[in-house]
C-alpha distance (Angstrom), angle and dihedral (degrees) to the residues before:
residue distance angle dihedral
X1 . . .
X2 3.96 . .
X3 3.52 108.8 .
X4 4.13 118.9 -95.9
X5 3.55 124.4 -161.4
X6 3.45 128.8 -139.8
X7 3.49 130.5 -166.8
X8 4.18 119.4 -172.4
X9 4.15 114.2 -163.4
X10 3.80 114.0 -167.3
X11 3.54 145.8 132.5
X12 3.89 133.1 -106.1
X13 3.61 112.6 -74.2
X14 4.18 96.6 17.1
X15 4.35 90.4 97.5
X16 3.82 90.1 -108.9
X17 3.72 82.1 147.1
X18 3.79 96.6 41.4
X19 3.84 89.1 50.6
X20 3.98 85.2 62.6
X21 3.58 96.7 44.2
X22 3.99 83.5 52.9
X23 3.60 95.9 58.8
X24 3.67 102.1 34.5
X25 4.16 80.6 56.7
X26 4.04 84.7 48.2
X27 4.44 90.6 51.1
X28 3.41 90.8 51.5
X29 3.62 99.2 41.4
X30 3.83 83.4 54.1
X31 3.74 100.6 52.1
X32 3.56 95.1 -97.7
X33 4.15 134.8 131.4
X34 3.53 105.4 -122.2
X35 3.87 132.0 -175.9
X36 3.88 131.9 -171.4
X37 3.73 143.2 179.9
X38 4.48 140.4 152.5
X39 3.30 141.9 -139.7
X40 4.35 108.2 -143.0
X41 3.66 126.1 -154.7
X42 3.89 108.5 -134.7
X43 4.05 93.1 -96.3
X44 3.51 123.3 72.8
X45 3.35 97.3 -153.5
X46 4.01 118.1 51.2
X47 3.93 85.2 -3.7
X48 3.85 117.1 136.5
X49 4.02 104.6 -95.4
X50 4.02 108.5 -177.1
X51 4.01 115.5 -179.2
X52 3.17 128.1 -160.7
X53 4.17 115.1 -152.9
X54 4.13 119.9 -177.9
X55 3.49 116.2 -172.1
X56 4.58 132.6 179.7
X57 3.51 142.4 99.0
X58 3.86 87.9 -68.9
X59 4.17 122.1 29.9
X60 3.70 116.8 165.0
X61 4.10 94.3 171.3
X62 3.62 145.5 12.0
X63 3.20 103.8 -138.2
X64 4.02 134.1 82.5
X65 3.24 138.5 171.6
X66 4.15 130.9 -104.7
X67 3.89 114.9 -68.4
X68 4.05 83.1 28.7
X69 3.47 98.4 102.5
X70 3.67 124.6 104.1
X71 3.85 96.2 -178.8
X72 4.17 128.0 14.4
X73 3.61 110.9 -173.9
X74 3.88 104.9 -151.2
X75 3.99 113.8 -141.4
X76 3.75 99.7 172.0
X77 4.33 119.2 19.6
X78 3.82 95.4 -137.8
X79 4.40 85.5 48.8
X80 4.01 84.4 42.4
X81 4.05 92.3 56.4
X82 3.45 95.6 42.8
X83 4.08 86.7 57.9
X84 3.73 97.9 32.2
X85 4.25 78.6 111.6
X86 3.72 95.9 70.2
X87 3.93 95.0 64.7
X88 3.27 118.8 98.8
X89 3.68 124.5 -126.4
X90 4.09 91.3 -99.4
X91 4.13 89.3 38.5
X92 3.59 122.7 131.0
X93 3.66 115.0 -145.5
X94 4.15 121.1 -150.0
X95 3.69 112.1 -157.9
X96 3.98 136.2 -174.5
X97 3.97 113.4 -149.8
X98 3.88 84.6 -122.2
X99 3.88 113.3 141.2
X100 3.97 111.0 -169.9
X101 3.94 98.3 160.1
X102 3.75 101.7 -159.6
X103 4.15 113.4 -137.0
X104 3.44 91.9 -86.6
X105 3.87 93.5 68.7
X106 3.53 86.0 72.5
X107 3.71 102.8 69.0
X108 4.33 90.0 24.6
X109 4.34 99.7 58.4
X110 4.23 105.9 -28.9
X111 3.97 93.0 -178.5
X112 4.33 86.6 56.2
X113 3.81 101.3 126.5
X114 3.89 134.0 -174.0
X115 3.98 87.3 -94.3
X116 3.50 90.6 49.4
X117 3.85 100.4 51.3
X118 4.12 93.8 44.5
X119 3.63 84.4 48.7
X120 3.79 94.3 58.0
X121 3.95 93.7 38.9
X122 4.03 83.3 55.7
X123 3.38 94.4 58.6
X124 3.64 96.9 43.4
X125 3.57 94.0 50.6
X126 3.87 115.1 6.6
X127 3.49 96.7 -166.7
X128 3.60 98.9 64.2
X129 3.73 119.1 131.6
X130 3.57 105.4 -141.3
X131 3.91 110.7 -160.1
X132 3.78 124.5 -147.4
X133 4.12 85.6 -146.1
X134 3.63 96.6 153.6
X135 3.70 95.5 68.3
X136 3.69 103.0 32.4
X137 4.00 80.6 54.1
X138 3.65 100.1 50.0
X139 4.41 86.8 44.0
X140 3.56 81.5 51.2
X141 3.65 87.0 58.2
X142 3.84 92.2 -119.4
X143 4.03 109.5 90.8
X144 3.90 80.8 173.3
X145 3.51 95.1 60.5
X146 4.24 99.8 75.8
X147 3.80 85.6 119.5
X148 3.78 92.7 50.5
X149 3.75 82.6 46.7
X150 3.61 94.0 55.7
X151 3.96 90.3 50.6
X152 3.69 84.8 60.1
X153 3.53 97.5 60.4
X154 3.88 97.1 32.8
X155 3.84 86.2 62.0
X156 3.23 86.8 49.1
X157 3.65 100.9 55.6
X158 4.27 94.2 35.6
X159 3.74 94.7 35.5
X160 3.90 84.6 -151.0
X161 3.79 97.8 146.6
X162 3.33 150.0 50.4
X163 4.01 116.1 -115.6
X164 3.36 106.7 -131.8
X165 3.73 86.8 45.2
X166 3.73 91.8 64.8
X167 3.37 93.2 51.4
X168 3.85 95.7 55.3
X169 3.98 84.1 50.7
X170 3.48 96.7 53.1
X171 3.83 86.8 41.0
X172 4.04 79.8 56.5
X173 3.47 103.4 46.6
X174 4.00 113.3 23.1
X175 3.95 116.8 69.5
X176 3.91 116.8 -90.6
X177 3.52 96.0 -115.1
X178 3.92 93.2 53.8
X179 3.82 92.7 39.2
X180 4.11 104.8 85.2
X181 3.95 84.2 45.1
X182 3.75 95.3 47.7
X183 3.81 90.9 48.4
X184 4.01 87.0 53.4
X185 3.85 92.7 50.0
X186 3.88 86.9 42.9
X187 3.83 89.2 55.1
X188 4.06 90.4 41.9
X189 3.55 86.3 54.7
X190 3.63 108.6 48.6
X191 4.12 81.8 51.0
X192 3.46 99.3 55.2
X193 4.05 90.3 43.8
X194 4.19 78.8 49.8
X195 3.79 92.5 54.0
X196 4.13 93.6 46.2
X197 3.85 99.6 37.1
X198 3.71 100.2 81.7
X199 3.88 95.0 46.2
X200 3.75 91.9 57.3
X201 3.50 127.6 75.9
X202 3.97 106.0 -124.9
C-alpha cells in the first residue's frame, strides 16, 4: 500500500490525539507500518493539538511537510483553517461543524460565527465534507465521541479499512464503557459521510 498521510487538527480536550491512537491501532491491526506524532498548543485544554498519522507497507516518519497531506480530518473549524495548508492539492478534507474559538478570536474577528467559518472553509476548498459530529455523537449516546465520529466518515471517504477491523481497534484502544457507543457513532458517521460523498466533488 502507497503511503497516505493524514493530518488530524483539533483542540485540547476534543480526542484529536485519541483519534490517532485509533487509527494507528487500525494500520497495525491491518498489516500495515504505521507512524504517528503532534504538534500541542501550550494549553491542554482548548490548546491547538495537530497530529500527524502516516500509514503503508513502509513508514519511516510521521511527519510531512505542508501540501503533503492526502487526508486532514478537521475536529474544530477555526483548528481546520489554520491547517487547511497541509492538504495537498488532491486532499480531501473531513470536517465537524464544531466552533471552539480559542481566546484569541476575541481580539482577531469576535462576531465570526459557525456560518461564517464553514462559509470561508467552502470557499477555500469546496469539496469539503463538513460533518455535523456533535449531534450524531450525542444521538449516538456518546457526545464525546466527535472524533470517533469523524473516523466514521473518513473511512468512508478513503475506504482504507476493513469494518470489523475498526471496531476491534476501538475495542482496543477506547474504554469499555464508551466502546458499544463509539462503535454506534462510528457507524452513524461513516453513513452520513455515505449520504454526502456523491454530491460533492472530491
Amino acid at each position: 500500500m502507497e503511503v497516505k498521510r493524514i493530518l488530524i487538527a483539533s483542540v485540547g480536550g476534543q480526542g484529536g490525539l485519541t483519534l490517532a491512537r485509533v487509527i494507528a491501532e487500525v494500520a497495525v491491526l491491518s498489516g500495515l507500518s504505521v507512524r504517528t506524532g503532534e504538534t500541542l498548543g501550550m494549553a491542554q485544554r482548548y490548546g491547538s493539538v495537530v497530529s500527524y498519522v502516516q500509514i503503508g507497507s513502509r513508514v519511516y516518519t510521521p511527519k510531512f511537510l505542508p501540501g503533503e497531506a492526502d487526508y486532514l480530518i478537521g475536529l474544530e473549524l477555526v483548528e481546520t483553517l489554520r491547517n487547511i495548508h497541509y492538504l495537498s492539492s488532491r486532499g480531501v478534507a473531513i470536517v465537524a461543524d464544531e466552533y471552539r474559538p480559542p481566546y484569541t478570536m476575541s481580539f482577531e474577528n469576535p462576531k465570526a460565527t459557525r456560518n461564517d467559518l464553514i462559509a470561508r472553509l467552502k470557499s477555500i476548498l469546496p469539496s469539503a465534507m463538513i460533518i455535523p459530529a456533535r449531534k450524531i455523537a450525542v444521538e449516538a449516546g456518546n457526545p464525546r465521541a466527535l472524533n470517533i465520529v469523524l473516523l466514521g466518515a473518513f473511512n468512508s471517504i478513503a475506504g482504507l479499512f476493513d469494518q470489523n477491523v475498526v471496531y476491534e481497534a476501538i475495542k482496543r484502544v477506547l474504554p469499555r464503557k464508551a466502546v458499544d457507543t463509539s462503535i454506534k457513532a462510528y457507524d452513524m458517521g461513516y453513513a452520513v459521510a455515505e449520504s454526502l460523498k456523491h454530491s460533492i466533488p472530491i
